[in-house]
C-alpha positions as a LaTeX table, in Angstrom:
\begin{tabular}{lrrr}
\hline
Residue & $x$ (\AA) & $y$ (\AA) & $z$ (\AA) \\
\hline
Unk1 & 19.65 & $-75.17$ & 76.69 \\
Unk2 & 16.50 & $-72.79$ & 76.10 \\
Unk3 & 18.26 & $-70.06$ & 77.50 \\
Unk4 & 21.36 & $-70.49$ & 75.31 \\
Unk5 & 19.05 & $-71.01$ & 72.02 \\
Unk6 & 17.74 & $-67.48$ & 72.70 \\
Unk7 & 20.89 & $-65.77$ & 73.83 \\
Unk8 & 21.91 & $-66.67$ & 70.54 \\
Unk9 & 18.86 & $-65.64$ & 69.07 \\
Unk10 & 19.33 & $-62.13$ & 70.27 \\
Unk11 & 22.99 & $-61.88$ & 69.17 \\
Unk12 & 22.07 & $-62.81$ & 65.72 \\
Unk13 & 19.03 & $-60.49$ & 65.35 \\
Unk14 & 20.93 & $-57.70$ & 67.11 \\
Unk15 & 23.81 & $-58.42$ & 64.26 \\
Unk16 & 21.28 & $-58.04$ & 61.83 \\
Unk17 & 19.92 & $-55.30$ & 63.01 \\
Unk18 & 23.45 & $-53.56$ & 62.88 \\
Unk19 & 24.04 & $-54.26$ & 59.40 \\
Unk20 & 20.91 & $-53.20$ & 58.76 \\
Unk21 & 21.08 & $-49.68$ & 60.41 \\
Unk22 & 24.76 & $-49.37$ & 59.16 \\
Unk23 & 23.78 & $-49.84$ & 55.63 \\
Unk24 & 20.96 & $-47.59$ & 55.68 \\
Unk25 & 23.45 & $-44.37$ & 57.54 \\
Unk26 & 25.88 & $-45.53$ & 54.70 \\
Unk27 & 23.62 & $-44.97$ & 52.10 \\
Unk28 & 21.86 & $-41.65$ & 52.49 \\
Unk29 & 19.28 & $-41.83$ & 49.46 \\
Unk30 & 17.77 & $-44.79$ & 51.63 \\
Unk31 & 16.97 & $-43.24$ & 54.38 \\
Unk32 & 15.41 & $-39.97$ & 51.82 \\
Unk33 & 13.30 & $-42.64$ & 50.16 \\
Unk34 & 11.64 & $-43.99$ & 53.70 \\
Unk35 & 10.63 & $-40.61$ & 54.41 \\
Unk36 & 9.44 & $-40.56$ & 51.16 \\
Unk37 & 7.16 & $-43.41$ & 51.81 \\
Unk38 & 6.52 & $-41.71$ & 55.78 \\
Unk39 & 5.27 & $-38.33$ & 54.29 \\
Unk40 & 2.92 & $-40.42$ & 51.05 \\
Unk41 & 1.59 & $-41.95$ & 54.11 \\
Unk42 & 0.35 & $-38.57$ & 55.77 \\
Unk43 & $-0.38$ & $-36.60$ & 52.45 \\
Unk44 & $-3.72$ & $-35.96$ & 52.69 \\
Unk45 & $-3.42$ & $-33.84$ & 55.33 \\
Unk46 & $-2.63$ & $-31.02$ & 52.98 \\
Unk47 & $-0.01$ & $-29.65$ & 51.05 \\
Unk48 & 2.96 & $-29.36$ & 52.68 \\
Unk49 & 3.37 & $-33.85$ & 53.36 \\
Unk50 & 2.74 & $-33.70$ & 49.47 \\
Unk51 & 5.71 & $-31.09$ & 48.93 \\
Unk52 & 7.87 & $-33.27$ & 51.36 \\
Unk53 & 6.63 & $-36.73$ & 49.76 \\
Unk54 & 8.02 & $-35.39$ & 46.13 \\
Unk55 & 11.22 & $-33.32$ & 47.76 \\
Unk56 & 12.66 & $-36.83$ & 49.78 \\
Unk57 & 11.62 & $-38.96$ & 47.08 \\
Unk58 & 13.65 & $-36.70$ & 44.02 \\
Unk59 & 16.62 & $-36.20$ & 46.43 \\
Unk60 & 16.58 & $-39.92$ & 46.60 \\
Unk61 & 15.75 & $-41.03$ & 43.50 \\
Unk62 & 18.28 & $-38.45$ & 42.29 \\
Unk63 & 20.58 & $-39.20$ & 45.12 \\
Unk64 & 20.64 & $-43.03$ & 44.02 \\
Unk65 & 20.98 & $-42.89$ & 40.32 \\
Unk66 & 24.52 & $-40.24$ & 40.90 \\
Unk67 & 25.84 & $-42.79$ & 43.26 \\
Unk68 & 25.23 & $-45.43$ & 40.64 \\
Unk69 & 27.10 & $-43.13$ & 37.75 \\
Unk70 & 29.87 & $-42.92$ & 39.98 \\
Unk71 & 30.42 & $-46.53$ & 40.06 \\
Unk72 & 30.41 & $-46.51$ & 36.54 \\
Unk73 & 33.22 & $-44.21$ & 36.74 \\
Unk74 & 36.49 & $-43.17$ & 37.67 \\
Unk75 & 36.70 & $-39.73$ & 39.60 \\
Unk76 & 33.62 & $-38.49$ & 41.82 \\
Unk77 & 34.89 & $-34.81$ & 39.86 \\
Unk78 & 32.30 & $-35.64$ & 37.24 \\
Unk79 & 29.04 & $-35.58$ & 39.71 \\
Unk80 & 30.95 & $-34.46$ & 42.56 \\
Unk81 & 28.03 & $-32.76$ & 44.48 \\
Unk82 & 24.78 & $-34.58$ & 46.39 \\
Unk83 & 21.40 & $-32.80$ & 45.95 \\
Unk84 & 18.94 & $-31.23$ & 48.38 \\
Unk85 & 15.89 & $-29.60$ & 47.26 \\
Unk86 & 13.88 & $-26.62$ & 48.97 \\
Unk87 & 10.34 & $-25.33$ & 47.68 \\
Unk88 & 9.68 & $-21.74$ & 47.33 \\
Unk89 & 6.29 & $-20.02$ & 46.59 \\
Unk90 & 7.43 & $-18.05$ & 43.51 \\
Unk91 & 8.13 & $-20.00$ & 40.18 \\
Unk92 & 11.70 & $-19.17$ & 39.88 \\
Unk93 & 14.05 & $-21.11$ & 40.26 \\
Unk94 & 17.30 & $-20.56$ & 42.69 \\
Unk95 & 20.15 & $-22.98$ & 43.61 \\
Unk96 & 23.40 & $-22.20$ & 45.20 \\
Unk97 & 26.53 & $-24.69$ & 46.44 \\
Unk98 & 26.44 & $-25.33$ & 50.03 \\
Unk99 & 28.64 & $-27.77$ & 51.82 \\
Unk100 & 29.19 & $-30.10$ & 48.99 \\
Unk101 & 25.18 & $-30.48$ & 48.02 \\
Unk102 & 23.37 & $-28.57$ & 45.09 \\
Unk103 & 20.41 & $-26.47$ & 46.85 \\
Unk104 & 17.57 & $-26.28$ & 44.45 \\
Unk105 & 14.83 & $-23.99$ & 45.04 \\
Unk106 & 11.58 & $-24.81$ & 43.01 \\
Unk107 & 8.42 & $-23.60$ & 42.90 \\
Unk108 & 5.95 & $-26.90$ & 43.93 \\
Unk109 & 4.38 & $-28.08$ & 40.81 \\
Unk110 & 1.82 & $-30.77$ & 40.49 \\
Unk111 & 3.24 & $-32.51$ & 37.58 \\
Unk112 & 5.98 & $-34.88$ & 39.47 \\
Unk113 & 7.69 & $-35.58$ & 36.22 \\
Unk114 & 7.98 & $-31.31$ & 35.71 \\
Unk115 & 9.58 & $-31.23$ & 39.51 \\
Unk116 & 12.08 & $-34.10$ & 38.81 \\
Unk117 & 13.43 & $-32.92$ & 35.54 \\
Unk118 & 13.44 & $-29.34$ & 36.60 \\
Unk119 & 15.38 & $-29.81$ & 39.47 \\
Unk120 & 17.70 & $-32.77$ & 37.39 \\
Unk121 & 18.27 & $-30.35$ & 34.61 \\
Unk122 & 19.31 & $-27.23$ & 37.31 \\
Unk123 & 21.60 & $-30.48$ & 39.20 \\
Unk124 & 23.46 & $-31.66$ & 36.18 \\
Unk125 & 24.06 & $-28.22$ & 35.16 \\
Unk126 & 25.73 & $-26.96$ & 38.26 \\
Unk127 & 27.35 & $-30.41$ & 39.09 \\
Unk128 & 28.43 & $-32.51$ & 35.37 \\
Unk129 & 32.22 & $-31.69$ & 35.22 \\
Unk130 & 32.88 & $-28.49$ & 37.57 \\
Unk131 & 36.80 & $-27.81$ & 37.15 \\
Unk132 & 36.64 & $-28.15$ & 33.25 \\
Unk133 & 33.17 & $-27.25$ & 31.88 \\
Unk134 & 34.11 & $-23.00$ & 31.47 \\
Unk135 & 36.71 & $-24.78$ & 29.07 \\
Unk136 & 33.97 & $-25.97$ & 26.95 \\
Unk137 & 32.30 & $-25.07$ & 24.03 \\
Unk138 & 28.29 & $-24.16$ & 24.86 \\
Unk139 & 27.05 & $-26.03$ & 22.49 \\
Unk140 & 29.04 & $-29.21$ & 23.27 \\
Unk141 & 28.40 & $-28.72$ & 27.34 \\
Unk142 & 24.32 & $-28.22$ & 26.00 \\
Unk143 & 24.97 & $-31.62$ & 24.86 \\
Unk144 & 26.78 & $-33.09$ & 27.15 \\
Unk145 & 24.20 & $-32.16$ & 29.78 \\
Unk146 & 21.45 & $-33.80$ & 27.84 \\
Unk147 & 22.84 & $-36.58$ & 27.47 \\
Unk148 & 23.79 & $-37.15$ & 31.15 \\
Unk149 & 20.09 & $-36.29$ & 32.04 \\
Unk150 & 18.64 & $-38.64$ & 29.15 \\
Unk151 & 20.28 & $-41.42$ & 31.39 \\
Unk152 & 19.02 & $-40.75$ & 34.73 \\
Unk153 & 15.44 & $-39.82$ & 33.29 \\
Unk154 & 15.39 & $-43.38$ & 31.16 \\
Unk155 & 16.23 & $-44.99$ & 34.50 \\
Unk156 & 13.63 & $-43.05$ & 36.76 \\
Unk157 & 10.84 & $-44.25$ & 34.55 \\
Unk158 & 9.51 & $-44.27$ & 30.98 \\
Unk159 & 7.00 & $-42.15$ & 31.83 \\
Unk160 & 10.01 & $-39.19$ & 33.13 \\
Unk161 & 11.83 & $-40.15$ & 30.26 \\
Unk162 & 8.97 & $-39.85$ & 27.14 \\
Unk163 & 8.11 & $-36.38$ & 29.24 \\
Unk164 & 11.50 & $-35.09$ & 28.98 \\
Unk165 & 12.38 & $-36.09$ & 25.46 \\
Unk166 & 8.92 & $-34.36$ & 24.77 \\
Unk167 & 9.00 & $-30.90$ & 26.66 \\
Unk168 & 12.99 & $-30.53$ & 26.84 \\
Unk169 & 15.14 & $-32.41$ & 24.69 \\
Unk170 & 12.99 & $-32.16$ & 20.87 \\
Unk171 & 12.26 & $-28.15$ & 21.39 \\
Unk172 & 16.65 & $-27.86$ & 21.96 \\
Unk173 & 16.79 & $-28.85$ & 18.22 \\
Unk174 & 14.56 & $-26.32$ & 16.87 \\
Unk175 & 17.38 & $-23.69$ & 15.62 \\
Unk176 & 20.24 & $-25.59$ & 17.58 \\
Unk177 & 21.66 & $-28.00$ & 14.57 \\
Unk178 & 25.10 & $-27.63$ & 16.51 \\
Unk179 & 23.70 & $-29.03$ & 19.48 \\
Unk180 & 21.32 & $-31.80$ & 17.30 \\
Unk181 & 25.39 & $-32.78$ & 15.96 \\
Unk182 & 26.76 & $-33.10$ & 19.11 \\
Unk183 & 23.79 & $-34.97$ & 20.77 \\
Unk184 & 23.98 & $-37.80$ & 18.31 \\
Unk185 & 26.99 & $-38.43$ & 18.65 \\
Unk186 & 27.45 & $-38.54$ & 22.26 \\
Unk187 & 24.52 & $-40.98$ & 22.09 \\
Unk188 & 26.34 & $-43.28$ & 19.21 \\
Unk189 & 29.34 & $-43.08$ & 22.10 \\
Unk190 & 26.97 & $-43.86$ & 24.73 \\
Unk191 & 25.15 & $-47.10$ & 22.66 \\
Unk192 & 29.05 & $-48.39$ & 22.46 \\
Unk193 & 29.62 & $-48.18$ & 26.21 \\
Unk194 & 32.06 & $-45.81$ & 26.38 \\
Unk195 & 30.35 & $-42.46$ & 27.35 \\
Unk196 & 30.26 & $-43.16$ & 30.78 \\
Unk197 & 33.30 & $-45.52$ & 31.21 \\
Unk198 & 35.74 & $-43.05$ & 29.02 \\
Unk199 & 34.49 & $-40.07$ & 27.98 \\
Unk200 & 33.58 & $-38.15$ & 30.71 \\
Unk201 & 36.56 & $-39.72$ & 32.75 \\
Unk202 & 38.90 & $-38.63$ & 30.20 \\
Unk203 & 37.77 & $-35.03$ & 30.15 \\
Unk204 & 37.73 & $-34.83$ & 33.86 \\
Unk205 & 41.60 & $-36.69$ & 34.09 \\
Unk206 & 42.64 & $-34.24$ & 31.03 \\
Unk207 & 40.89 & $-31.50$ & 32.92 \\
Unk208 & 42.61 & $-32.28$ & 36.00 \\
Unk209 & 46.03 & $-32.72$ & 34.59 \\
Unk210 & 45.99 & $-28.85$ & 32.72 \\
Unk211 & 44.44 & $-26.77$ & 35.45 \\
Unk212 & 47.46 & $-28.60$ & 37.53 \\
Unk213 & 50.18 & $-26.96$ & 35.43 \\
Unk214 & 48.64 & $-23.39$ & 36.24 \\
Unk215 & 48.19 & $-22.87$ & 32.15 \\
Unk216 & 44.91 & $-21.75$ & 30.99 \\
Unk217 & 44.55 & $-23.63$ & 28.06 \\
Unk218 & 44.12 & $-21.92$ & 24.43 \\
Unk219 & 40.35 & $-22.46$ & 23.69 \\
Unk220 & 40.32 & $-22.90$ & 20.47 \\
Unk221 & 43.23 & $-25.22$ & 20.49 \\
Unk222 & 41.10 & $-27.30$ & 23.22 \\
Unk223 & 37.80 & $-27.12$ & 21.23 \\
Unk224 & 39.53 & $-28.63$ & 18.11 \\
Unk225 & 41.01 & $-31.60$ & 20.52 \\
Unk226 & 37.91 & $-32.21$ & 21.81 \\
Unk227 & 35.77 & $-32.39$ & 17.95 \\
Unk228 & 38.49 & $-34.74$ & 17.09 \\
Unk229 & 38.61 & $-36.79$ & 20.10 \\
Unk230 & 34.59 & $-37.15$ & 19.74 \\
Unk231 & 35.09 & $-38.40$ & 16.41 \\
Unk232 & 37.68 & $-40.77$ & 17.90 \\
Unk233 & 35.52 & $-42.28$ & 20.44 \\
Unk234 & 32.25 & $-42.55$ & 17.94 \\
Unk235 & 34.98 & $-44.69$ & 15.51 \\
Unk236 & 35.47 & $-47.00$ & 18.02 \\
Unk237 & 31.61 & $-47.06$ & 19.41 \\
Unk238 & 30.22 & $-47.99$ & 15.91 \\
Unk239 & 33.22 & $-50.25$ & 14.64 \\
Unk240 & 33.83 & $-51.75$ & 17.83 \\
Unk241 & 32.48 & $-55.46$ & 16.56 \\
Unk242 & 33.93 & $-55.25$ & 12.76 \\
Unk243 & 36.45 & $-56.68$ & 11.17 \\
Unk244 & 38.08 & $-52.91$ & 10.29 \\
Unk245 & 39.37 & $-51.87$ & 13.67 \\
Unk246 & 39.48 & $-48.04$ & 14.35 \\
Unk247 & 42.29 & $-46.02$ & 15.38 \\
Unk248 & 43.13 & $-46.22$ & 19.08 \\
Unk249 & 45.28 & $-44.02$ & 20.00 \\
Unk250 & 44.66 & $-40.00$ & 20.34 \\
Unk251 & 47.70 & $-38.14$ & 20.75 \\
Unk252 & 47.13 & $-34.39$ & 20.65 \\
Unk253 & 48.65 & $-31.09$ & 23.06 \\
Unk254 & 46.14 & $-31.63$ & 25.51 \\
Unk255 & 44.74 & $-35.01$ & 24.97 \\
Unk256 & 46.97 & $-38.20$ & 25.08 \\
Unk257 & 44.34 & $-41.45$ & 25.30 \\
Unk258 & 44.54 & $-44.96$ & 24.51 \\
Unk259 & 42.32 & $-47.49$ & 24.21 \\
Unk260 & 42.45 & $-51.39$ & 24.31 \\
Unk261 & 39.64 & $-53.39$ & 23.07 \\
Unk262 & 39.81 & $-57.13$ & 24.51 \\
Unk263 & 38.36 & $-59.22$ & 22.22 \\
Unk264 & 37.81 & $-62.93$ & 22.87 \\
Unk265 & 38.99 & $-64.04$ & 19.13 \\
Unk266 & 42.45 & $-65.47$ & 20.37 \\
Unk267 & 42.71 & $-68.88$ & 21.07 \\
Unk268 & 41.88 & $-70.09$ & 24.67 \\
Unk269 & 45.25 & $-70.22$ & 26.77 \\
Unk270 & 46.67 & $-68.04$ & 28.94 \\
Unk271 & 49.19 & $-66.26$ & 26.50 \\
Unk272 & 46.56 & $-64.76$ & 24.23 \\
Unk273 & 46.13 & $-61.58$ & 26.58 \\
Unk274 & 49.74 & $-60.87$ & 26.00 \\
Unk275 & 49.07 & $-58.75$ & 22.83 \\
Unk276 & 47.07 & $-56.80$ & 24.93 \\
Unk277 & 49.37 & $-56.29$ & 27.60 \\
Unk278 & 52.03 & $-55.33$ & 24.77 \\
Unk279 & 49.67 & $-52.81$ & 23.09 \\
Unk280 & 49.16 & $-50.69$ & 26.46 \\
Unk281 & 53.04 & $-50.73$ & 26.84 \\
Unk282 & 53.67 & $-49.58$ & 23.04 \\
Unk283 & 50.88 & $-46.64$ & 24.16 \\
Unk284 & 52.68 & $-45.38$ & 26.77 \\
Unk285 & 55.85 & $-45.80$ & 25.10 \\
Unk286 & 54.16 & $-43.52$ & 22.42 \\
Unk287 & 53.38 & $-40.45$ & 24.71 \\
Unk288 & 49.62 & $-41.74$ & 25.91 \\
Unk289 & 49.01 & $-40.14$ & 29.34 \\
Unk290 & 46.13 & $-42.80$ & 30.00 \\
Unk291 & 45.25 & $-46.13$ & 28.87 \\
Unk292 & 41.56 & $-47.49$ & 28.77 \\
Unk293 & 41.23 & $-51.53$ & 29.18 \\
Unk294 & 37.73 & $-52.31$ & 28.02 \\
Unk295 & 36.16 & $-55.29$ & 27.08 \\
Unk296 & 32.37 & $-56.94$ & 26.43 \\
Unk297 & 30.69 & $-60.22$ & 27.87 \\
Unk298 & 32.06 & $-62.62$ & 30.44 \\
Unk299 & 35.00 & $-64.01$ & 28.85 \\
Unk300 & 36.29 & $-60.64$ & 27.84 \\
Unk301 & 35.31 & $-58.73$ & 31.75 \\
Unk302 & 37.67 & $-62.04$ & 32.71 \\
Unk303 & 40.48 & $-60.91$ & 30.35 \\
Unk304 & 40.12 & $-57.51$ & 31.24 \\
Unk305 & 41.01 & $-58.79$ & 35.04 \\
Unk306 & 43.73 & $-60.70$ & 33.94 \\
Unk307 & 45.08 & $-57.52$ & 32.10 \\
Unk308 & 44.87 & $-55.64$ & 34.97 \\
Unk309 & 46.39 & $-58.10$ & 37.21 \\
Unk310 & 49.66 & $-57.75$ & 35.30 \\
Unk311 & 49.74 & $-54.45$ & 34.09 \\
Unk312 & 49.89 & $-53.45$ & 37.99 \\
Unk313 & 53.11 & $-54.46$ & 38.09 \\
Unk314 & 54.48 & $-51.80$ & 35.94 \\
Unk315 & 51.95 & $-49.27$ & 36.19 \\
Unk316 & 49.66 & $-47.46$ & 38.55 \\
Unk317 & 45.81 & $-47.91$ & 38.06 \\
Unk318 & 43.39 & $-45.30$ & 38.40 \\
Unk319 & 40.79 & $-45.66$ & 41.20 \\
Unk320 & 38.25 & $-47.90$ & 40.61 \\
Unk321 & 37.34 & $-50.59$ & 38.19 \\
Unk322 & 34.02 & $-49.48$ & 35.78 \\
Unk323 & 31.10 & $-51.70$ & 35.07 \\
Unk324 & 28.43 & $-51.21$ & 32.50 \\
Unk325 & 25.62 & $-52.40$ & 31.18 \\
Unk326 & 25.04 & $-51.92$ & 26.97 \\
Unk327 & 21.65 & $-53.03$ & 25.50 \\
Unk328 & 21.47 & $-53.80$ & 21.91 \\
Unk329 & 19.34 & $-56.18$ & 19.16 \\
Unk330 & 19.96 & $-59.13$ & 17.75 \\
Unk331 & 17.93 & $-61.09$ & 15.83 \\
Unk332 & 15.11 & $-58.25$ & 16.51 \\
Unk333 & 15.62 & $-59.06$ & 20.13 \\
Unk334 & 17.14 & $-56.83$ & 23.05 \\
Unk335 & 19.58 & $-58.46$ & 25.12 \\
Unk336 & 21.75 & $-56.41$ & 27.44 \\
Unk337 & 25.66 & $-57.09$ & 27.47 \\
Unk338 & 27.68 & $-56.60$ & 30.77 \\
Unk339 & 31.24 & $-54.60$ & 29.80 \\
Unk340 & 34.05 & $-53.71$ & 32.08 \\
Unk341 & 36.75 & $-50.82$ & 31.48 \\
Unk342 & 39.66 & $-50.27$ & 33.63 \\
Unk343 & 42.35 & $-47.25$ & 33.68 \\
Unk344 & 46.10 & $-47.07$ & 33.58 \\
Unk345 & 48.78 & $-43.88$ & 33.97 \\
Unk346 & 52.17 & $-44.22$ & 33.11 \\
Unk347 & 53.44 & $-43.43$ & 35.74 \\
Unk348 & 55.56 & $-46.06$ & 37.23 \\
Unk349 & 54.43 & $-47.24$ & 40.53 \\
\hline
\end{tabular}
């Protein structure tokens, strides 16, 4: 009986152990953040356990917070690289593509807050949007940028985050009022949810779907889309919860989006989603190439499901389903609202 007890003992732990390592070879910013903690252990013995305490730590940090953006949205063709960083004696800076990872080459600074920003800044720059960003304005990819990098620098710590807003983001307004415009707001869509869940989705998707036909696209054609379909998303963003409900579709050349707010104001049986479902077909009926599904709190992420359910019947989802988290105030207090945003083409299954 003893000897069973601990046979099966051993075959537990060993299946524990298994999931364990799996999980850890699965996720690669894990195993960057234990050698973190290995080389913090040994860093006194000079400067190059320092250099390697910071580099596995950013790649990880890093590393973690682009795997979490992902899940937020629908194509990896947004932050399609990983990130490795190399130090280098000289304080220039060098970074080149090399088998699907951003190289960054630094010179080792002190401050960590200068070496994660630094190398963020250089990452998003080379990674946020590859196929589509030579198709942008500067100005709005300045912005764009800077907003992407506000996010992962609020998450790394406030400290990162009151450092970059100081030394990076307030000195790109002196003389840049273009770039002040577009930064707020990207940052209006952002506070509605639908930066990360929409925006950059749909200019990757519409990105995707022009470079496919072989046409270059007429720049100033695309730049006057994209002002307008801005405008569109900010509408929504900042009327979401009023009475007056924005336009939702955006039918242009190169843009054809629709959205579909779920709101939990119908009565509570199982038709009331039907509106909903109606509304998407009507889009695509009307030319929309793709139809956002999104929808705040419980009751509405349970709509949204029961949406989607049905609407995969007729037409064919794209890749994953987005959560999100949205903080606001009420009643001078902060309370942070889980959303949920799905994707439809209409193309037929």
């Amino acid at each position: 009986m003893i000897d069973l007890n601990w046979k099966s003992f051993l075959l537990i732990s060993a299946g524990f152990f298994l999931k364990y390592f799996f999980d850890i070879i699965k996720n690669i910013e894990s195993i960057e953040k234990i050698s973190a903690k290995f080389w913090n252990i040994i860093k006194w013995a000079g400067t190059y356990p320092k250099r390697k305490t910071i580099e596995k730590e950013l790649q990880g940090t890093i590393n973690s917070y682009i795997k979490d953006i992902r899940k937020k949205v629908f194509f990896e063709e947004i932050l399609p690289y990983g990130i490795k960083i190399e130090w280098q004696k000289k304080r220039d800076k060098r970074v080149y593509l090399k088998r699907g990872e951003v190289i960054i080459r630094l010179g080792y600074d002190f401050d960590h807050r200068k070496n994660f920003i630094e190398a963020l800044i250089i990452y998003i720059e080379e990674s946020l949007l590859p196929t589509i960003k030579h198709y942008f304005s500067p100005e709005f990819f300045m912005a764009l940028k800077f907003v992407t990098t506000a996010e992962i620098a609020c998450r790394a710590s406030r400290d990162i985050y009151l450092y970059f807003l100081k030394n990076y983001y307030r000195p790109l307004f002196e003389g840049q009022p273009q770039v002040k415009k577009w930064i707020r707001k990207l940052f209006d869509i952002k506070k509605g949810g639908l930066f990360f869940p929409i925006l950059l989705p749909s200019l990757s998707m519409v990105g995707r779907e022009t470079l496919s036909l072989l046409i270059k696209p007429d720049f100033d054609l695309f730049q006057k889309e994209i002002t307008g379909f801005i405008n569109f998303l900010k509408n929504i963003a900042t009327k979401r919860e009023r009475f007056d409900e924005p336009p939702l579709i955006y039918l242009k050349n190169y843009i054809k989006i629709g959205v579909v707010l779920v709101s939990r104001d119908y009565p509570n049986f199982t038709f009331k989603y039907m509106p909903h479902i109606k509304r998407v077909k009507r889009n695509f009926e009307d030319g929309v190439k793709f139809c956002f599904i999104t929808g705040l709190g419980f009751k509405n992420i349970k709509g949204v499901k029961l949406i989607e359910k049905e609407l995969k019947k007729y037409y064919r989802k794209i890749d994953n389903t987005s959560y999100f988290i949205i903080e606001k105030y009420r009643h001078q207090k902060l309370i942070r609202i889980k959303g949920i945003c799905v994707c439809f083409t209409r193309e037929s299954k």
